[in-house]
Each structure stands twice: as C-alpha cells, then as structure tokens.
N, C-alpha and C positions, 0 to 999 in steps of 0.2 A: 298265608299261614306258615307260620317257622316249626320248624322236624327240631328235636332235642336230639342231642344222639349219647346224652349222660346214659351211664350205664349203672344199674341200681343193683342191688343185691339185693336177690327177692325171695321171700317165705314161700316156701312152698308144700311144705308136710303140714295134714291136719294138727298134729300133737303141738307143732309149734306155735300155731293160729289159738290155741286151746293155751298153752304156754302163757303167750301176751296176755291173753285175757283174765287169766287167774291175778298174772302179777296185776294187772290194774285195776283188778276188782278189789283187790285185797290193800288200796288208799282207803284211808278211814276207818280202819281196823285199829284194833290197840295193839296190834304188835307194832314194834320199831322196824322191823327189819323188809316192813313192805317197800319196793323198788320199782313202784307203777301207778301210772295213771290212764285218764280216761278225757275226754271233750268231744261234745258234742253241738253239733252246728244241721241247721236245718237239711244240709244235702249231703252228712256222714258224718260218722261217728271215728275219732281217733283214740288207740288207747297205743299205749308206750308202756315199755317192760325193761330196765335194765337185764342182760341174760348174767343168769345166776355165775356162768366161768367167766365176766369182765367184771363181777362186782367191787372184787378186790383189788384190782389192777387201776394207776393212773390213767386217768384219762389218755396221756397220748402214748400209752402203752395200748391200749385198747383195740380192738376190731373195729371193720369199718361198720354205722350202723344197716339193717335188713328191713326190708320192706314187704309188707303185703296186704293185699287187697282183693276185698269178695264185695259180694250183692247175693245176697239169697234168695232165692224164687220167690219165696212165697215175699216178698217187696214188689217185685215185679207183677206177680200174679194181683197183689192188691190192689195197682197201678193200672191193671186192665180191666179187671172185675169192677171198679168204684163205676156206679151209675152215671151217665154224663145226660145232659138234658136232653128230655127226646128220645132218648135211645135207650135202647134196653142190651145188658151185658150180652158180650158174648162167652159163650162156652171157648176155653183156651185147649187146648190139645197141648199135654204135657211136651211131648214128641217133636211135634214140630210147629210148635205155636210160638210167636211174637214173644215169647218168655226169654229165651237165650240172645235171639236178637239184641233186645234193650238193657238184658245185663251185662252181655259185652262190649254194649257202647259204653254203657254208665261205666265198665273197668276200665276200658279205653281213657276215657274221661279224667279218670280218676291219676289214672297211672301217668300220664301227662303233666296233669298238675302237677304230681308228686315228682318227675323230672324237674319240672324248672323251681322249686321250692327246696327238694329236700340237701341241693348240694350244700345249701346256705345255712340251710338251720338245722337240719339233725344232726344228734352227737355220735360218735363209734360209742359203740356196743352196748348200742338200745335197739329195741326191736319194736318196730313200729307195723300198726292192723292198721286201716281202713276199711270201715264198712261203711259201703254206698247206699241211702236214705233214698226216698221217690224223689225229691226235690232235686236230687244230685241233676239228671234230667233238663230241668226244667229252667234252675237259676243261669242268670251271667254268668261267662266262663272269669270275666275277670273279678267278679265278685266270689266265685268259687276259689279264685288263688290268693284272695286276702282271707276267706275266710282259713281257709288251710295254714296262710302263715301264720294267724290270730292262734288259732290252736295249736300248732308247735311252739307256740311262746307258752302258749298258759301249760300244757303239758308236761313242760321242760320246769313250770314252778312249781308244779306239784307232784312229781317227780320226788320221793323221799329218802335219800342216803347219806353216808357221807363221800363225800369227794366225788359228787357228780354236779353239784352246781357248784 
C-alpha cells in the first residue's frame, strides 16, 4: 500500500460546505452568473463552486483550489439498519455504535482518493464537497479513483463562467 503525503486544503467550517452547495445547486438556473456544479456517481456525490473572491481574477492569479468531505449518519445508519437475509436489524446506539466507525473509514477513503486525483485535475479557486454514498464502502478502490477522475472532468464542463474553462 503506497501513503500520499500531498497536502490538500481542506473545508472545514459548516457555512462553507453550505457555500459549495448553493453554488452548484444554482447550475440550471436562468441566472448567467451561476459558478457551480454537481456529479454524482454511485459511491459519492461531487459538487464544485468557483468562490465568489476568485471569480474575477485569471486563473493563474487564483488561489490554490479546497477540499471537503462528509458522510452523514443517517447513510451509515441506513447501511446498518437495511435487512440482510436471515437476520433481523439491529438497534444502533447513536453513542457508540458502528456509525462513526464506518464514516470515518468511508472519509478516510474518500480523502485518499482525493490525494492521488485532485493534484492533477482540480483548478485554484474552486471549492470542491464530497459526499460519501453507501457504495463508497463497498466498490473497487481503483474503480472509485476513475470514477472520481470521470467526475472532475464532467464538473469542470459544467462549471458555468467566463474565464474558467
């Protein structure tokens, strides 16, 4: 197993996790001036935000781009709750139950990926989410890092500004 030892810039206030997701909710809109997108793949969802103090600047004026990444409980809880044959659920203990365990693998995961991926393809002064799906789990790791490159391409096309692509 190979260690990454890139070092990412990472999101870490709610407002800004909140931040990304408005810009790339707001693709598809009839305003012109949306600067976000969104893609989604079976083991997570990527959404991409140019931030609103780089929009104006040249690219290689820009900031380097920031990174973040969640899993929500209630993913994990659904992940242990879904009936399995034979067996009947067990009751989870918010506390100290298998919940935190397996989302901070899945971030683990996640954040990994995003070392050996994001040197190559993300651009300065976009801010990129990751939210971690059950699947994240369960797929190939090296099918999780095509899928992840697959969607910093298509993100990066729909991506709507001028003088970002």
């Amino acid at each position: 197993m190979s260690f990454s030892l890139t070092k990412l810039a990472m999101i870490k206030k709610r407002h800004e996790f909140l931040a990304v997701k408005s810009g790339a909710s707001k693709v598809g809109s009839s305003s012109s001036s949306s600067f976000g997108s969104s893609w989604g793949t079976a083991g997570f969802l990527l959404q991409a935000c140019l931030r609103e103090d780089q929009k104006n600047l040249q690219e290689d004026k820009r900031s380097e781009a920031r990174f973040g990444v969640t899993v929500t409980n209630n993913t994990i809880r659904k992940m242990i709750s879904a009936p399995q044959k034979g067996k009947n659920p067990k009751k989870v203990n918010e506390k100290r139950g298998p919940v935190s365990v397996l989302r901070n693998k899945m971030r683990r995961r996640l954040k990994e990926a995003l070392r050996q991926i994001a040197p190559e393809l993300a651009r300065p002064g976009v801010d990129y989410v990751i939210i971690g799906r059950q699947a994240c789990l369960s797929i190939d790791y090296a099918d999780l890092l095509k899928d992840l490159e697959k969607s910093f391409k298509k993100v990066h096309r729909r991506i709507i500004s001028s003088g970002t692509d």
